[in-house]
N, C-alpha and C positions, 0 to 999 in steps of 0.2 A: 777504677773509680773515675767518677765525671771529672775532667780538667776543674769546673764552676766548683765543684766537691771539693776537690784535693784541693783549692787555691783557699777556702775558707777556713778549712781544718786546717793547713799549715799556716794562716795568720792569726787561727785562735790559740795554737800550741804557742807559737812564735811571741803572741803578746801576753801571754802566761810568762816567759820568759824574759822578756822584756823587765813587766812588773818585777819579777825576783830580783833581776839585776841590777833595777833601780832605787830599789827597796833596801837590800841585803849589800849592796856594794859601793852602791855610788854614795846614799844617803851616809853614807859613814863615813867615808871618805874626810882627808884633814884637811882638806881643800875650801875655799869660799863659798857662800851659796851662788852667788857668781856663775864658778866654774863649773858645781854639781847643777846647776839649770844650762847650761851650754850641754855638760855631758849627758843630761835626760834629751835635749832636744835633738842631740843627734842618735840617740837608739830611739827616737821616732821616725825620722829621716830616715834609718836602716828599713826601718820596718819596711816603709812606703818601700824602699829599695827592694824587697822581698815581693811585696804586690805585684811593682812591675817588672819582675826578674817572670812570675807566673805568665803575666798578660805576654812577654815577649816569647817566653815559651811556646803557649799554646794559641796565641790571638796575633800578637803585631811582629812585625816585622823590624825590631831596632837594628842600628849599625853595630858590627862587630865590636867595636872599642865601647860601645854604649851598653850595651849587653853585657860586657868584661863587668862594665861598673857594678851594674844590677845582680849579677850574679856572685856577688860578693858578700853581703849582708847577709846569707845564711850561714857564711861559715864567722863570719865575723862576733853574728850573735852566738854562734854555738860556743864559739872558744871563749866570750865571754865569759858565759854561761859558765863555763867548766871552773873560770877562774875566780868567778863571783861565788860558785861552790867552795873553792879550796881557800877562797881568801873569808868567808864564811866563818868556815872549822878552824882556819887559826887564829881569826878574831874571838871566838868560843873559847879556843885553850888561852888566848892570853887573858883573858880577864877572868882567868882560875890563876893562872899563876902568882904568887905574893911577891909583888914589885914593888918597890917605891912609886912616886908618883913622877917623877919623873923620865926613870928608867922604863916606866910603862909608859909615855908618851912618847919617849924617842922609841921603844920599839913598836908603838903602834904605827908610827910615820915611818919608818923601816917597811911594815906590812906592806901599807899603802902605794909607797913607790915601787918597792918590788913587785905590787900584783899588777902594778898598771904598766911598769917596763916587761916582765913575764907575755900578759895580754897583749902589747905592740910585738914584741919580739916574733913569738908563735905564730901570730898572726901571717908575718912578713915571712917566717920561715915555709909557712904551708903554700902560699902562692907560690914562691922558689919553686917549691916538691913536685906540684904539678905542672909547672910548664917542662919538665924532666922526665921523658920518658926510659928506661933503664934495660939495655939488653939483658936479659937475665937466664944465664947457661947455666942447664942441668941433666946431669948423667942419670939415666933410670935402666937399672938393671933388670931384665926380662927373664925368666926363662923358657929356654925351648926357640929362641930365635936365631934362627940363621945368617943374618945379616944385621946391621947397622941402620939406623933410620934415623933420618937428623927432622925433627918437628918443629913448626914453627906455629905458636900459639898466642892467636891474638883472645881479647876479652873483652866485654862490658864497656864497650866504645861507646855507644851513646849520641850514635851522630846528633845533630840537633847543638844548636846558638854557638859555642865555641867551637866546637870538632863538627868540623868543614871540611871543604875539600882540600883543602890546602894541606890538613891535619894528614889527614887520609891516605895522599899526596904521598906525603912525608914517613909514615908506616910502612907504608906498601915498597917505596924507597927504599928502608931500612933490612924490611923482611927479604925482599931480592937479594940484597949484598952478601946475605947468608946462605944462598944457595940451596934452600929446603928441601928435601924429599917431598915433604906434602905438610901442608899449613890447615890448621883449624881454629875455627872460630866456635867458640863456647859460647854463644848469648849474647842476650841485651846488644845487639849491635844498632837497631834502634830507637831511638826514643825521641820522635817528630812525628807529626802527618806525615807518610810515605810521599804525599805531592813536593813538601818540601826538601825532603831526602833522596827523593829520585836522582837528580845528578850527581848529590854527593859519593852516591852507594855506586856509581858508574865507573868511579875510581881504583874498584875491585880489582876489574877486568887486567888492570897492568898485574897483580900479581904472578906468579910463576914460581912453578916449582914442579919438579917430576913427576909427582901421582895426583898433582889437582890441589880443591882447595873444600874443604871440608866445613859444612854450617848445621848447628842445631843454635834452634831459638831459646832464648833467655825469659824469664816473666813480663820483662818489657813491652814485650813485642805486644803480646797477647791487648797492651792497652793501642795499641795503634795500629789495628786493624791488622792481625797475625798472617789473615789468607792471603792477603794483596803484597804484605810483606817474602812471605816465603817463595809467590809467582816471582816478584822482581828480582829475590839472590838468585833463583833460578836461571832467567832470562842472562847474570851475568857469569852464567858456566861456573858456578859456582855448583855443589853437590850438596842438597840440603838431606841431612840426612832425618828422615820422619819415623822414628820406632823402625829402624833395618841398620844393616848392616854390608859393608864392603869389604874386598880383601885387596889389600894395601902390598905390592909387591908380586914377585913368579911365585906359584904357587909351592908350597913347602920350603919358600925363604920367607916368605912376608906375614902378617900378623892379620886381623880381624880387627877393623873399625867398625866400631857400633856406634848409632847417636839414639838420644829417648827426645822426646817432648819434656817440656818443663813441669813442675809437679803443681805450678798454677795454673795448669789445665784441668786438675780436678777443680778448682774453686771455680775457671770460665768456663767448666761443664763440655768443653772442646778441646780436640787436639791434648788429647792427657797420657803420659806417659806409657811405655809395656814394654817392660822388662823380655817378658817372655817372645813377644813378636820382634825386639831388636835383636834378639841373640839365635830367631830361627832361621836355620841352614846354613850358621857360621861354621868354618872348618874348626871339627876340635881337634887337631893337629897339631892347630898355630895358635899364639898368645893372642889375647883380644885387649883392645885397648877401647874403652867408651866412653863414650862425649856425655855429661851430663851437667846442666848449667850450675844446678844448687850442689854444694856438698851434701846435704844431708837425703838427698835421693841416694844416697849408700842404704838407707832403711827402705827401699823399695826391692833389694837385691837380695833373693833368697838363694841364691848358690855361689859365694866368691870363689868356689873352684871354676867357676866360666870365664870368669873377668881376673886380668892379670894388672891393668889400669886406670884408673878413670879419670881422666883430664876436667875441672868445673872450675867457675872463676864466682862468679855473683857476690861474695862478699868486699869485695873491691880491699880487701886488708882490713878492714875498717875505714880506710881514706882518711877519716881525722881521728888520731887515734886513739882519743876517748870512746868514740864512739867501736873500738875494736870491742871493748867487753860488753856492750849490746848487743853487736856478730853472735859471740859467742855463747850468748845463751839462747840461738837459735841453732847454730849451724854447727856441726862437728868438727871442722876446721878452718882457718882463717885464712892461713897462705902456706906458700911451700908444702914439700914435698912429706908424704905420712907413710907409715904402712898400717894400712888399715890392720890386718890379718895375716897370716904367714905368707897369704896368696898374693892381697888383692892390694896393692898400693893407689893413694892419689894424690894428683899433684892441684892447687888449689892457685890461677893467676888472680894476683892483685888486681886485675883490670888495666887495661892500657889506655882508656879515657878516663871521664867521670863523671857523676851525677851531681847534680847541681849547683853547688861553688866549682869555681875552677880552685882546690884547694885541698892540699893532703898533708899529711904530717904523720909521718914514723911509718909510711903505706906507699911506696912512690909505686907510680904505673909503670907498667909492664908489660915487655914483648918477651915472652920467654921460649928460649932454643933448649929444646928435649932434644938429645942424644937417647934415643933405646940402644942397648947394647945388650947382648947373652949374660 
């Protein structure tokens, strides 16, 4: 979608939103008209806050701390939102309930302060969540493998306005200290004009680990020019893997890495997934383990006796975790680790950036250390 697109549709959804919450929440509120006109005027202020969170995205150049600001008012309305919903449904059951008239005023003002200490609370708990990135160790049992492989899988970074190089920096740091076999990256790594990402994505290069460093592209990319994207992880020795496959290890100890394209290469008509050209001339000997961004490219895979794992991140947990059971009526899994089939396991990163607030709840990001073992 055009940046001029996307920035309109999310301030028409955004003040659809707004309305309800000024409508449904605020106007009810036990509060003065006073303070309910202070609290409309600042979910206008947000809004504008959401406008120029887009412009700084895709047009201007703000300063980091100014950018922090702007990128805040999307999660700020959404957890509203959530709270203007649930404070809604109990204003609904209380005035079924047969109260006194009294006892029904103090618990109405009970509601009130609880939904608006709830909304700051939450609020202050999800900026915490994401400036906390989480080593996240897990054992996946293989079979048919002869050795040990320690993985180090980054996700859905999303270079662009906060995750900088500094961020990057600080990953790359992190992922060394764990001594990897070989580190991959699932996706959406990201989401800028590449002119602007260029020296961020230069940051790679410090990575290390014994068999390299592994990339398949995420839906992201596809919006920010996917060709020029994929030449520059190239250029930094980086192994993009396009519908093929490597073999990870001496031959008859080590496993088959596979990577596909994203499944939103059918909708960009380019660069679209095959199954069948990532799994040709893999050893079937050795267990294969394959990179695919979305989980639900599981419905692209008509043999799970081929594939023993499929490593995908894209659902980010949900990130705010209301928004988890929206994931889940797309996608077959959220996070952690599944077995799909007797065969085929997959393990699913919450993402180790994020998209568009700096802000998570009940979803923290994630570097997660895969131990393969027999």
């Amino acid at each position: 979608m055009h940046p001029l697109l996307f920035t309109l549709v999310l301030l028409g959804a955004f003040s659809l939103l707004n309305m309800y919450i000024s409508k449904r929440f605020i106007s009810r509120l036990s509060i003065s008209n006073r303070y309910k006109f202070y609290f409309k005027i600042f979910l206008l202020i947000n809004l504008f806050g959401i406008f120029l969170y887009a412009l700084g995205r895709y047009y201007i150049d703000f300063p980091n701390w100014l950018y922090f600001l702007f990128s805040l008012p999307i999660g700020v309305l959404f957890l509203l939102f959530c709270t203007a919903v649930l404070y809604d449904i109990s204003h609904f059951l209380l005035s079924l309930t047969p109260l006194e008239e009294k006892r029904r005023a103090f618990f109405k003002r009970s509601l009130d302060i609880g939904a608006v200490v709830t909304a700051t609370a939450i609020t202050s708990r999800s900026i915490y969540e994401a400036r906390t990135v989480v080593l996240e160790k897990q054992e996946i049992k293989i079979k048919n493998l002869e050795k040990s492989y320690k993985i180090l899988q980054l996700s859905d970074i999303h270079i662009g306005g906060l995750i900088d190089a500094a961020f990057i920096r600080g990953i790359v740091k992190r992922v060394n200290a764990c001594s990897p076999d070989l580190v991959v990256i699932t996706g959406d790594l990201v989401d800028i004009d590449l002119v602007k990402a260029h020296d961020i994505l230069e940051e790679f290069k410090g990575l290390e680990s014994k068999y390299g460093t592994y990339y398949i592209v995420g839906n992201h990319e596809y919006f920010h020019g996917i060709e020029a994207i994929i030449k520059r992880v190239k250029e930094l020795g980086i192994r993009v893997l396009e519908n093929e496959n490597v073999y990870i290890g001496e031959r008859g100890q080590g496993f088959n890495l596979a990577g596909v394209y994203d499944i939103f290469g059918y909708r960009a008509s380019k660069f679209m997934p095959d199954i069948n050209k990532a799994l040709t001339h893999k050893d079937e000997d050795s267990p294969t383990v394959l990179l695919a961004h979305q989980p639900k490219f599981l419905q692209e895979i008509y043999d799970f006796q081929k594939i023993d794992l499929v490593l995908s991140g894209h659902t980010h947990g949900g990130q705010l975790y209301p928004f988890r059971f929206l994931v889940s009526l797309q996608q077959p899994y959220i996070s952690g680790l599944h077995q799909h089939t007797p065969i085929t396991q997959i393990y699913v990163n919450k993402g180790t950036g994020f998209w568009g607030p700096p802000m998570r709840l009940g979803a923290n990001a994630e570097i997660t250390e895969i131990l393969l073992n027999s």
